[in-house]
C-alpha positions, 0 to 999 in steps of 0.5 A: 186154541189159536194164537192171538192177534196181533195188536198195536196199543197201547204205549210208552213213546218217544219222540225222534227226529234227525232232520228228515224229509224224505219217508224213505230215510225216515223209515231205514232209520226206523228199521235200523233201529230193530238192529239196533235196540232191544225191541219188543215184537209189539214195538211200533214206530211210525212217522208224522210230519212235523214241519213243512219238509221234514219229518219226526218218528216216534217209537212206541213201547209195551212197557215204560221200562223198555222205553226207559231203556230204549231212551238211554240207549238212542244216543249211544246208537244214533248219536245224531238223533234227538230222543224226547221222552218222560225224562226229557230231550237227549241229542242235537239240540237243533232236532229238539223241537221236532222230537217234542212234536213226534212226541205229542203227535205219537198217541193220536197216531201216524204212518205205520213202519214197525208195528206187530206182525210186520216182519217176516211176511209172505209177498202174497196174502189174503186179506183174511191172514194180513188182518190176522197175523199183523196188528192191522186192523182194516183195509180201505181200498182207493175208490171204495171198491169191495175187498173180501177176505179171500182177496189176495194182496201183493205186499211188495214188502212194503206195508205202511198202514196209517194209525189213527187212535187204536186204529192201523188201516191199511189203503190198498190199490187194485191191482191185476191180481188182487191189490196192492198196497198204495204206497209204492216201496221206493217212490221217486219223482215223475219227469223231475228236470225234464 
């Protein structure tokens, strides 16, 4: 018998914000909070664009009571983040609106940072074994191009597919040897000042 797939729905979310603008601190946050927090393998934290320049994260649970508890812990572990969740919004009142907005964003999807099977990925692998160790569900390459199962993808470990309703696609780019992700791992801006 074989193991089952990965997926990513459904969930008991939370809505958070400390005032990001940048993916990158958004997503070292999300990531730090795995350290953090008791988290489920199927835990899912994604980003959403809340406001112009800045950023809300929502952390999606299997269960309420882990929600619960993640709820009451996010204070006391990230003091400068606001939580919105069921039972209302914990932390700095300035990041609220923002947190309530990750909040009702959540459910309808986002860009993936956590999400089932993420950890502990090879740096290179097929099309075949991504779809069927992780939660994603498909990948879309740029261009339309065919992409076959026996495909190779460099990870650069660095997935970030984008969640639309129950659905985690993640957008490749051609690349010498197969593909790549299209979200480079640490982007910076091209020629800024010059």
């Amino acid at each position: 018998m074989s193991p089952q797939r990965p997926s990513a729905g459904p969930h008991h979310w939370l809505g958070l914000a400390a005032g990001h603008s940048r993916n990158a601190d958004a997503d070292h946050l999300l990531l730090g909070l795995v350290d953090e927090l008791p988290l489920s393998n199927a835990a899912l934290g994604q980003t959403h664009r809340v406001a112009p320049g800045r950023l809300g994260l929502s952390l999606g649970l299997p269960s309420a009571s882990l929600a619960e508890a993640a709820f009451g812990l996010l204070p006391e572990v990230a003091p400068r983040l606001a939580v919105a969740g069921p039972e209302g919004v914990r932390g700095p009142e300035r990041w609220h609106a923002d947190a309530v907005a990750a909040l009702a964003a959540a459910p309808e999807g986002g860009r993936a940072v956590l999400f089932p099977g993420a950890a502990g990925l090879p740096e290179r692998i097929t099309v075949a074994e991504l779809l069927a160790r992780t939660a994603i569900d498909a990948v879309r390459v740029l261009g339309g191009a065919a992409v076959g199962p026996e495909a190779w993808v460099e990870t650069r470990g660095h997935l970030r597919p984008e969640r639309l309703g129950a659905t985690l696609t993640l957008r490749l780019a051609p690349a010498r040897a197969g593909f790549v992700p299209f979200e480079v791992p640490d982007p910076h801006p091209c020629c800024g000042g010059h």
